[in-house]
Backbone bond lengths (Angstrom), bond angles and torsions (degrees), N, CA, C in turn:
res aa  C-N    CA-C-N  psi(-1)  N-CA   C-N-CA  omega(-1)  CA-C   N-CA-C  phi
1 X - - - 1.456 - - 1.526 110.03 -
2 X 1.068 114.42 142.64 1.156 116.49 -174.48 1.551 122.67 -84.47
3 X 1.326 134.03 129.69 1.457 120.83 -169.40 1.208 126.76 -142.45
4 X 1.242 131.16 170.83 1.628 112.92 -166.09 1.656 110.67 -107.13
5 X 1.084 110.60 138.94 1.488 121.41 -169.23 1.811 106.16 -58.26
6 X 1.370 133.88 112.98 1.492 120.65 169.91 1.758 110.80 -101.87
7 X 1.199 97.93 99.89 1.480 92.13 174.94 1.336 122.51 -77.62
8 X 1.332 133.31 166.60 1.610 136.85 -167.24 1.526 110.94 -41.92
9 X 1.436 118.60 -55.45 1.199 118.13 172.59 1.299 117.51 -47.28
10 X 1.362 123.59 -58.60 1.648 124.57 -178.17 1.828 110.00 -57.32
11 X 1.067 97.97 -5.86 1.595 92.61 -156.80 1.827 82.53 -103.27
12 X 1.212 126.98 -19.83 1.232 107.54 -167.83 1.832 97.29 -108.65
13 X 1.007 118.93 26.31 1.883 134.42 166.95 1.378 84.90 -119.13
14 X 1.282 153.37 -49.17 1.309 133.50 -173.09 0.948 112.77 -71.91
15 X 1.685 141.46 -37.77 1.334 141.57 160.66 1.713 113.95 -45.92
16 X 1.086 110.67 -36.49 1.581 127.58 -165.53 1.316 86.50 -73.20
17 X 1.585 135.83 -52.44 1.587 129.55 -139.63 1.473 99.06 -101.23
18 X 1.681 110.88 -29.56 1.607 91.99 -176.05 1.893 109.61 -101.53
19 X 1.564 129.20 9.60 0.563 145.44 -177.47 1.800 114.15 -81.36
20 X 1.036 115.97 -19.78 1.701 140.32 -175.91 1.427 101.53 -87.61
21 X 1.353 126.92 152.75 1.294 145.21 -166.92 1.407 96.88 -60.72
22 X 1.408 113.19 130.67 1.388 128.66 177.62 1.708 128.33 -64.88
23 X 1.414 90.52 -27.92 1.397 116.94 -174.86 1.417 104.04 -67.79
24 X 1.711 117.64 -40.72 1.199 109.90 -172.34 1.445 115.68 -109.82
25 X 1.141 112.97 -0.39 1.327 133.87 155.28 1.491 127.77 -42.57
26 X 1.487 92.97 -63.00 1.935 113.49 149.91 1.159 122.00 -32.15
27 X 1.319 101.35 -71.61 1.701 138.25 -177.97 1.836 97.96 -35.00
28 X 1.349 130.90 -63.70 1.078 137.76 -175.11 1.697 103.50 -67.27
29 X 1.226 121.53 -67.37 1.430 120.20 170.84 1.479 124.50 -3.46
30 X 1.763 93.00 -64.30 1.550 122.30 -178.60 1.528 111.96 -66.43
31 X 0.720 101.57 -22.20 1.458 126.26 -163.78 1.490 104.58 -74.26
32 X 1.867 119.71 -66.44 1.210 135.72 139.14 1.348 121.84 -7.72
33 X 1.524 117.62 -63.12 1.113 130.96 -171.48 1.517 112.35 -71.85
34 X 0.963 111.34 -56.90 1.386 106.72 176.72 1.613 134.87 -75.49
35 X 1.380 103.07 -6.35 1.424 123.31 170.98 1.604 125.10 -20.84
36 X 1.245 122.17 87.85 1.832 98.46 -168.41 1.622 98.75 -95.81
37 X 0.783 134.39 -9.15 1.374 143.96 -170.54 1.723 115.74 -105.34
38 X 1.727 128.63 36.95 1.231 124.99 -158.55 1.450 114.00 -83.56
39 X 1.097 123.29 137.74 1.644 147.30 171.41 1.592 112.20 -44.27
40 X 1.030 116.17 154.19 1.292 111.87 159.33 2.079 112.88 -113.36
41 X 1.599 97.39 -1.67 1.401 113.84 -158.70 1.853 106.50 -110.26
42 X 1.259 115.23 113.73 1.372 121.01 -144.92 1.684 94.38 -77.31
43 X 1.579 102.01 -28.90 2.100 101.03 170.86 1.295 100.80 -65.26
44 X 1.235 157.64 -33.49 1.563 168.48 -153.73 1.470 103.22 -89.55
45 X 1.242 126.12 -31.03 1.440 145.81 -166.13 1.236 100.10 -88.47
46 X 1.845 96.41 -69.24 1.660 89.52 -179.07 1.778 126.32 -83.75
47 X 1.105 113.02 0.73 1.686 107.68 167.49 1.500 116.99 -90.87
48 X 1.716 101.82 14.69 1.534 110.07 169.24 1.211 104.41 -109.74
49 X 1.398 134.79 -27.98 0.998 128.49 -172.08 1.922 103.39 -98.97
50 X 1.291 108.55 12.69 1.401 113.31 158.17 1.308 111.65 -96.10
51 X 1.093 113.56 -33.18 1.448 127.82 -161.99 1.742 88.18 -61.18
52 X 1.360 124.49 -66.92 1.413 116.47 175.05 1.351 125.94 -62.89
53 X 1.179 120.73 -36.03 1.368 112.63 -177.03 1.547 111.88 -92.02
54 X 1.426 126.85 10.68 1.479 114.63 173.59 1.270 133.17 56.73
55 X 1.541 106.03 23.29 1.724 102.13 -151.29 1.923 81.86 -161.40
56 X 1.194 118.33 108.01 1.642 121.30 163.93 1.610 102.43 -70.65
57 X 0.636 133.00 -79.52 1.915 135.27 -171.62 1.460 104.35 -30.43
58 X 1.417 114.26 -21.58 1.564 109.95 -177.40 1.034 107.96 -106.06
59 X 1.403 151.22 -51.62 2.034 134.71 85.44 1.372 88.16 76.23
60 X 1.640 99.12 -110.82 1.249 116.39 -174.33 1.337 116.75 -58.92
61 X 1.110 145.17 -65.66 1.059 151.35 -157.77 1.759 104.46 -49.03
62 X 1.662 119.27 -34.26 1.313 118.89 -158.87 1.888 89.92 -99.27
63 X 0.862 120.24 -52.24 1.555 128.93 172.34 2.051 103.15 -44.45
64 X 0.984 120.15 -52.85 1.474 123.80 164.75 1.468 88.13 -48.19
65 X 1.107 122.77 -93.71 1.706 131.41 -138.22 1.832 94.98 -58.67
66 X 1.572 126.95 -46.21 1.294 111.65 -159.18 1.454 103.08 -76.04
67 X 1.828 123.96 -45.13 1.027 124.74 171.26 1.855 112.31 -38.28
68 X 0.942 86.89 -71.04 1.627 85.43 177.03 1.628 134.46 -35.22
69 X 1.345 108.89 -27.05 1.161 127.57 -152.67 1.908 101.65 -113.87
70 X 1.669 110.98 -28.86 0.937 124.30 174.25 2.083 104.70 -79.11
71 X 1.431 107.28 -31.12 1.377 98.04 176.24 1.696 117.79 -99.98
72 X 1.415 116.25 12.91 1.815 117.34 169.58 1.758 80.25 -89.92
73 X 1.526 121.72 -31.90 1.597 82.94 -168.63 1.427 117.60 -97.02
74 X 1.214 125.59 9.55 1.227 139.21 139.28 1.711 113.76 -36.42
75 X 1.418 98.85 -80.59 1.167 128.56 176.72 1.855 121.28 -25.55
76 X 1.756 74.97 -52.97 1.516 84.79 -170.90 1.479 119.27 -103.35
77 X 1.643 95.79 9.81 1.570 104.92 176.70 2.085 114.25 63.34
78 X 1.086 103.02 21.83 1.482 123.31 170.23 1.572 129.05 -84.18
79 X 1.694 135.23 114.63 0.572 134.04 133.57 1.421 121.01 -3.02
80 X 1.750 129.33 142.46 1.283 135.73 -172.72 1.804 93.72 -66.14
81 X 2.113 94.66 -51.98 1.579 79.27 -170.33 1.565 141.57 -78.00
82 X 1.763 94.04 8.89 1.335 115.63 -178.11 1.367 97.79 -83.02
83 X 1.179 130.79 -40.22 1.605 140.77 -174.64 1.414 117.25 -85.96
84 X 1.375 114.53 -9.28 1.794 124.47 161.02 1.432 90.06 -82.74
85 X 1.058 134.22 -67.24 1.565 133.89 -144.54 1.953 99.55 -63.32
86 X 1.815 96.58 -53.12 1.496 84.56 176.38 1.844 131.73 -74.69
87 X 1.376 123.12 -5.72 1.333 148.46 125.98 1.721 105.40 -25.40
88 X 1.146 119.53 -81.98 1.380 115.36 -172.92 1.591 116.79 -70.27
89 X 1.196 115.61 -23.26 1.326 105.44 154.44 1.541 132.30 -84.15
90 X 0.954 111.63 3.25 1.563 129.73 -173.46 1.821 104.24 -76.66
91 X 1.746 85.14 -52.23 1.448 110.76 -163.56 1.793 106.45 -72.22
92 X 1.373 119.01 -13.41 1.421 130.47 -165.75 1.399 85.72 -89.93
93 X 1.491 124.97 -28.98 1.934 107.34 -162.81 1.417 99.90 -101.92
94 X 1.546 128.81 14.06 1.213 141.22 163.95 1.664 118.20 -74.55
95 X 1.342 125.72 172.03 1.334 126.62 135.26 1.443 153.02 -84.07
96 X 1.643 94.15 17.16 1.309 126.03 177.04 1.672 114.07 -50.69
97 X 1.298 123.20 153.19 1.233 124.18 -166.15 1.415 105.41 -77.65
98 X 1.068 146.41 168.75 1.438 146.52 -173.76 1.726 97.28 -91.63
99 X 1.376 131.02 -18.82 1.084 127.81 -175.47 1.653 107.49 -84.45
100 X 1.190 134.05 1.99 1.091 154.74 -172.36 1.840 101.39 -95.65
101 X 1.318 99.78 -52.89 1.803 112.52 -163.87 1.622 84.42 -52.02
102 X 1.809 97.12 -55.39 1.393 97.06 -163.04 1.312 143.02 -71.10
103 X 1.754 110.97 -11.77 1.442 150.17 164.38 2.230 78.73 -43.87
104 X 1.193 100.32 -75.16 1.624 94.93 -153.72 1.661 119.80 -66.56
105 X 1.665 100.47 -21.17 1.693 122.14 -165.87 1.458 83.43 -64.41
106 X 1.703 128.23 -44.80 1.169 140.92 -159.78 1.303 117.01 -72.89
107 X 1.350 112.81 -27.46 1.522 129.14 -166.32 1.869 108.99 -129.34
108 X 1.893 95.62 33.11 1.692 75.07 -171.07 1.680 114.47 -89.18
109 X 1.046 108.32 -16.18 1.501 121.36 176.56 1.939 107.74 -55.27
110 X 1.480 106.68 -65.77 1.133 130.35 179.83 1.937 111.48 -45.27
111 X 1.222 106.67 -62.61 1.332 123.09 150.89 1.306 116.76 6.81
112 X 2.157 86.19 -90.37 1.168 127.59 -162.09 2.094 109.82 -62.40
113 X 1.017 82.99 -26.89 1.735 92.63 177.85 1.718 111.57 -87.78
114 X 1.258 121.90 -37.36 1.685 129.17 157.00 0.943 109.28 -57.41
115 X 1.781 149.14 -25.41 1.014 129.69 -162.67 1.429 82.72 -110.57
116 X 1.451 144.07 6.35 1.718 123.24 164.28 1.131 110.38 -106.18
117 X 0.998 126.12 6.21 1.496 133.16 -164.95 1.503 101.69 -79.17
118 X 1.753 127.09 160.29 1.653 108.15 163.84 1.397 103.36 -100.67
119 X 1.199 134.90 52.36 1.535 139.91 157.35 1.755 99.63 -90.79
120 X 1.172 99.61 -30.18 1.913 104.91 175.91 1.340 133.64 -119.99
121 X 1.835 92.64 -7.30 1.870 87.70 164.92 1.379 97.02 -107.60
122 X 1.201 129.34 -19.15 1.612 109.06 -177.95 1.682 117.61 -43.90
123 X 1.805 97.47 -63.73 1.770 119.31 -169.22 1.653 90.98 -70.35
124 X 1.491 133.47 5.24 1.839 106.10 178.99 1.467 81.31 -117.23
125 X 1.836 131.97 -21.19 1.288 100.35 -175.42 1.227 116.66 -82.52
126 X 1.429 126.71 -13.41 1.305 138.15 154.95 1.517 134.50 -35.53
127 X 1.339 105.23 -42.59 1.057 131.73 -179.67 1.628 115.95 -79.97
128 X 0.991 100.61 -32.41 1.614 111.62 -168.78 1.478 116.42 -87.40
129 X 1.836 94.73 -31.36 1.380 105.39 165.98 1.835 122.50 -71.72
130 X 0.982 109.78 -21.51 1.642 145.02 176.70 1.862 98.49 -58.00
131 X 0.936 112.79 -29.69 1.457 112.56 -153.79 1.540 101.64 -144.34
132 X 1.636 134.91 2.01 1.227 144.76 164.78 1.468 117.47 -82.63
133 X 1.719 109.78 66.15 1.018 108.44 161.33 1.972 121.33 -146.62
134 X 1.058 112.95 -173.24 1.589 100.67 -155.10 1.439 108.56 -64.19
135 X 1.526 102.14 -37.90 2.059 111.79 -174.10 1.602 87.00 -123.23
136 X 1.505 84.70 143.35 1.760 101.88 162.00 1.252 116.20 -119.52
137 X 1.387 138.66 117.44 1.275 142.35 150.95 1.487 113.50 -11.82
138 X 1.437 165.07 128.39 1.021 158.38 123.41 1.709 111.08 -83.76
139 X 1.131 120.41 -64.63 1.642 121.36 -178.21 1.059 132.56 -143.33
140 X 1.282 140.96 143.83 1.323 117.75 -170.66 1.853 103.52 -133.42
141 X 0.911 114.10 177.26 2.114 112.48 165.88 1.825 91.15 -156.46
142 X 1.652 83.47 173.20 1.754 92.05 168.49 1.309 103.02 -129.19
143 X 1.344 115.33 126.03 1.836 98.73 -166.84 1.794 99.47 -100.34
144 X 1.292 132.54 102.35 1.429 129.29 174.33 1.829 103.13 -58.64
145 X 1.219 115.12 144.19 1.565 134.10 168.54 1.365 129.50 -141.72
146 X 1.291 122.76 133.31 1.437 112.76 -177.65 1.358 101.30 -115.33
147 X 1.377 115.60 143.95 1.442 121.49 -160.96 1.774 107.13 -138.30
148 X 1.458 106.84 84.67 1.433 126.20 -168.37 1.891 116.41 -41.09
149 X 1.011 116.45 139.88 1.722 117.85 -149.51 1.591 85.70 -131.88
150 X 1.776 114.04 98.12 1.548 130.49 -176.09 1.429 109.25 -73.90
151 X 0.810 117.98 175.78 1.651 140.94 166.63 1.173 77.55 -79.64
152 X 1.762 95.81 172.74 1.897 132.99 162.52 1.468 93.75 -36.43
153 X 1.704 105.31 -76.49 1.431 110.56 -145.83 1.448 108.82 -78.70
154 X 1.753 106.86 34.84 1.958 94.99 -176.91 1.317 121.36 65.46
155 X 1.001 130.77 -65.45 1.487 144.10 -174.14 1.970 119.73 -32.68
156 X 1.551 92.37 -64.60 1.728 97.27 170.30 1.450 116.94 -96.32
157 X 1.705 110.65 155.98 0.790 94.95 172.06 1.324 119.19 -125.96
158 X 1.286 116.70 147.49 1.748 123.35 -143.08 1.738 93.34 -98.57
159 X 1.305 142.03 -11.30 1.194 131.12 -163.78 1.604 108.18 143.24
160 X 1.115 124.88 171.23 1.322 137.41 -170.99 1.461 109.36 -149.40
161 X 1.540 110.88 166.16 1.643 121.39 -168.62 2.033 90.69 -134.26
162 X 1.455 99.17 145.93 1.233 88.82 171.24 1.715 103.87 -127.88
163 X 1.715 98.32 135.24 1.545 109.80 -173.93 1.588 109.32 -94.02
164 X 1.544 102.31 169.46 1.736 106.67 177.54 1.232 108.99 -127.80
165 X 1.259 142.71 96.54 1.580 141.13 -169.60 1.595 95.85 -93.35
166 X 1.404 119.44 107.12 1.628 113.29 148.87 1.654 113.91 -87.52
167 X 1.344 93.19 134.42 1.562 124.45 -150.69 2.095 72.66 -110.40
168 X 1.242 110.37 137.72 1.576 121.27 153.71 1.914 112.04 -150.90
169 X 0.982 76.34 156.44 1.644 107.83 -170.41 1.561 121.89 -122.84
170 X 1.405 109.16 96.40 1.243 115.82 -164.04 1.673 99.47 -123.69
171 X 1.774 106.83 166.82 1.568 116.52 176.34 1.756 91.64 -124.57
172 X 1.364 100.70 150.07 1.740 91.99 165.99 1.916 115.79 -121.84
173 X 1.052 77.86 159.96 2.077 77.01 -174.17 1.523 101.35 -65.20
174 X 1.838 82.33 128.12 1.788 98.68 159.45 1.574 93.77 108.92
175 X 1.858 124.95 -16.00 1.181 126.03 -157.64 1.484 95.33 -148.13
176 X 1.379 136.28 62.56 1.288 134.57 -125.41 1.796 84.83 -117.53
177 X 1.421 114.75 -38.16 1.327 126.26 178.48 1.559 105.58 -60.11
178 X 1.546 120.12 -42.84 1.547 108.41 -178.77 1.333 114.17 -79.32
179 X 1.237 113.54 130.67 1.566 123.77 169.99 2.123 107.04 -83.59
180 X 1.063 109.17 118.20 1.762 113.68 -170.86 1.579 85.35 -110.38
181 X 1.566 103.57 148.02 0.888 127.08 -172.76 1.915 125.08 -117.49
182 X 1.333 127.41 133.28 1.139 102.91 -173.84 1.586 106.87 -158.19
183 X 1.209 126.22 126.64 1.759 146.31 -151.78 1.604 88.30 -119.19
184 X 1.188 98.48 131.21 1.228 130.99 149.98 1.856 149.96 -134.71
185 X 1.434 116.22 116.42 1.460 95.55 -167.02 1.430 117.28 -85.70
186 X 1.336 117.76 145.58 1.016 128.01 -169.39 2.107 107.45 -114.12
187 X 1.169 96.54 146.77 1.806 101.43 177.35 1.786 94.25 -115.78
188 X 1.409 105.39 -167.78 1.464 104.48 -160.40 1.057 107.65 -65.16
189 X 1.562 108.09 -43.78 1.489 122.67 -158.77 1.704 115.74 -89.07
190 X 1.320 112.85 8.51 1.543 127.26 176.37 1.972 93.17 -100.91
191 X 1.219 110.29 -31.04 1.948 114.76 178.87 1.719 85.46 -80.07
192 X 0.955 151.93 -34.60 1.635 126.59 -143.78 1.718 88.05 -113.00
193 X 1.294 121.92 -34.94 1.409 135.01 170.44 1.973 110.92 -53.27
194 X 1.800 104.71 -25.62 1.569 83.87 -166.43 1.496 102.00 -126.00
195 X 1.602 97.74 -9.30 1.922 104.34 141.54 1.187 108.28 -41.71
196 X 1.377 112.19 -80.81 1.364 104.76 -152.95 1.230 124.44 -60.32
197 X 1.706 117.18 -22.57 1.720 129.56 -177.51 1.780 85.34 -56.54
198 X 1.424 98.64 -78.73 1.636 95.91 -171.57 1.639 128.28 -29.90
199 X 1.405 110.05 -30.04 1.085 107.85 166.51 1.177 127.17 -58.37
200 X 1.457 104.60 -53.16 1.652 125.02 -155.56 1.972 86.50 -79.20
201 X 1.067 105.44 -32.05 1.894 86.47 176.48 1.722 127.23 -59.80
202 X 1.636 84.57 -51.33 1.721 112.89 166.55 1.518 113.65 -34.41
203 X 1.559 101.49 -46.46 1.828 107.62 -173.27 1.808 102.16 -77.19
204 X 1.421 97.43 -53.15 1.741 94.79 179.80 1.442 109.05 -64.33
205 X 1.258 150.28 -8.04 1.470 148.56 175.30 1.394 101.34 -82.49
206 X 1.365 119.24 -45.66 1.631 124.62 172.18 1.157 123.44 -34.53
207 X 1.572 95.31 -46.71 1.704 116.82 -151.58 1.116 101.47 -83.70
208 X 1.432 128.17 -45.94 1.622 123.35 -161.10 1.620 99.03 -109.65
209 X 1.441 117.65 -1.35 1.748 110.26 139.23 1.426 126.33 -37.75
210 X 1.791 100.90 -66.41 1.241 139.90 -169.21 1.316 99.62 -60.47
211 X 1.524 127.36 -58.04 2.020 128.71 178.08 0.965 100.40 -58.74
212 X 1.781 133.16 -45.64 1.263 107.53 -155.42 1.543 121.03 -76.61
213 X 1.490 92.87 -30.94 1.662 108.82 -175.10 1.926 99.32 -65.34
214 X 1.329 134.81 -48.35 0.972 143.38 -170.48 1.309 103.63 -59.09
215 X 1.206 134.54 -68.31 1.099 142.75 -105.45 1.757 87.32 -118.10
216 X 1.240 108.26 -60.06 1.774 130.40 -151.41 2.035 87.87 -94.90
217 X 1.165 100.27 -46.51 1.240 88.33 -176.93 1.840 121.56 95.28
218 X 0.976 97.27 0.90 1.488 134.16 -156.83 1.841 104.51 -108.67
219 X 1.669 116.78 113.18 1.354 121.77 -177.80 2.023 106.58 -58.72
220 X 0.782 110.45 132.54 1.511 124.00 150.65 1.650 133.97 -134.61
221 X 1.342 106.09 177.86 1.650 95.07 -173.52 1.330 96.23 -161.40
222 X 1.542 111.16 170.12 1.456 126.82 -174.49 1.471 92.91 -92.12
223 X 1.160 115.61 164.19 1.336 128.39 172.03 1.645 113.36 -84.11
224 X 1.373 133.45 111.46 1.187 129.32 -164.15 1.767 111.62 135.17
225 X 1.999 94.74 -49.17 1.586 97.89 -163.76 0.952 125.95 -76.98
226 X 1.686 113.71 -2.36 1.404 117.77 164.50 1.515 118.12 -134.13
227 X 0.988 113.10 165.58 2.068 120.14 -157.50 1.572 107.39 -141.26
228 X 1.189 96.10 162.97 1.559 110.30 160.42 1.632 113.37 -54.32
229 X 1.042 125.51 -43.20 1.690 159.90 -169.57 1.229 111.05 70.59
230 X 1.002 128.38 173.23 1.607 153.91 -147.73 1.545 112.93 -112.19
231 X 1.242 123.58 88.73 1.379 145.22 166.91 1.602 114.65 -44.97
């Protein structure tokens, strides 16, 4: 059978989510389901699903796990109940408590209907689109250097030049595990040239935030301002 890999991290948001009162656990599920009013904005998602459960750590923890779980079956072109079943087998090749298996064995129907709902594919297809592209930015620095300028005979030194290396750190689609690397030197006027781009993007991202929400009436977001979130 085929099943989905839970690594340590996932396993310790799944401990977190089925470990919380059951009663209100439900409560949010249903909640999902019946949603007529759904988000496309995964903070919007989860300060509703705090709003019922009274509890941020559980908040996050369930917004991590459903988002997540709503975009492998995207991903993987899976049925909810194909993606419960491989979920519960995932969770069997773990060291997860058996009261965990049964948290979901208990709730797979319920689940299975939250994860089709658009209270949970809207804010993961959002997200996915956010981050569906060939290179991803991960990090960048600017490393300044001064690089000493000799006399003939080597010996003195007559003056120096100072350089700007931008250093970036990117992943590419399909290869998400390799981090690629890429240096570039920069002179003054390549730093005052990509100030100002950054600026001038910053202002146009503002702007058609600002129209769309005004105007259209209609949620949008920058790419960045919203996440899976942090368990």
């Amino acid at each position: 059978m085929a099943y989905l890999q839970v690594n340590s991290l996932q396993q310790t948001t799944i401990q977190r989510v089925t470990t919380f009162s059951e009663e209100r656990s439900d409560e949010v599920l249903q909640a999902l389901i019946n949603e007529v009013r759904p988000t496309i904005k995964s903070s919007a998602l989860r300060a509703k699903v705090e709003e019922i459960s009274e509890d941020e750590e559980f908040a996050s923890a369930f917004c991590s796990l459903f988002l997540s779980l709503s975009s492998s079956r995207r991903a993987q072109k899976l049925t909810s109940s194909e993606l419960i079943e491989g979920l519960l087998e995932g969770i069997r090749r773990t060291d997860l408590d058996t009261s965990v298996l049964e948290w979901f064995q208990n709730r797979q129907e319920i689940c299975e209907k939250a994860l089709e709902s658009e209270a949970l594919r809207l804010p993961s297809k959002a997200l996915h689109l956010s981050t569906d592209f060939e290179h991803l930015f991960m990090s960048g620095s600017v490393v300044t250097d001064i690089r000493p300028v000799f006399d003939s005979e080597r010996v003195e030194v007559s003056g120096a030049i100072v350089s700007q290396t931008l250093k970036l750190r990117y992943i590419s689609d399909g290869k998400p595990e390799v981090e690629n690397r890429l240096s570039l030197a920069l002179d003054a006027e390549d730093m005052e040239y990509l100030i100002k781009e950054l600026q001038k993007a910053q202002k146009k991202a503002e702007s058609v935030k600002a129209q769309f929400e005004t105007k259209l009436g209609l949620e949008i977001f920058v790419v960045g301002e919203e996440s899976y979130g942090v368990s």
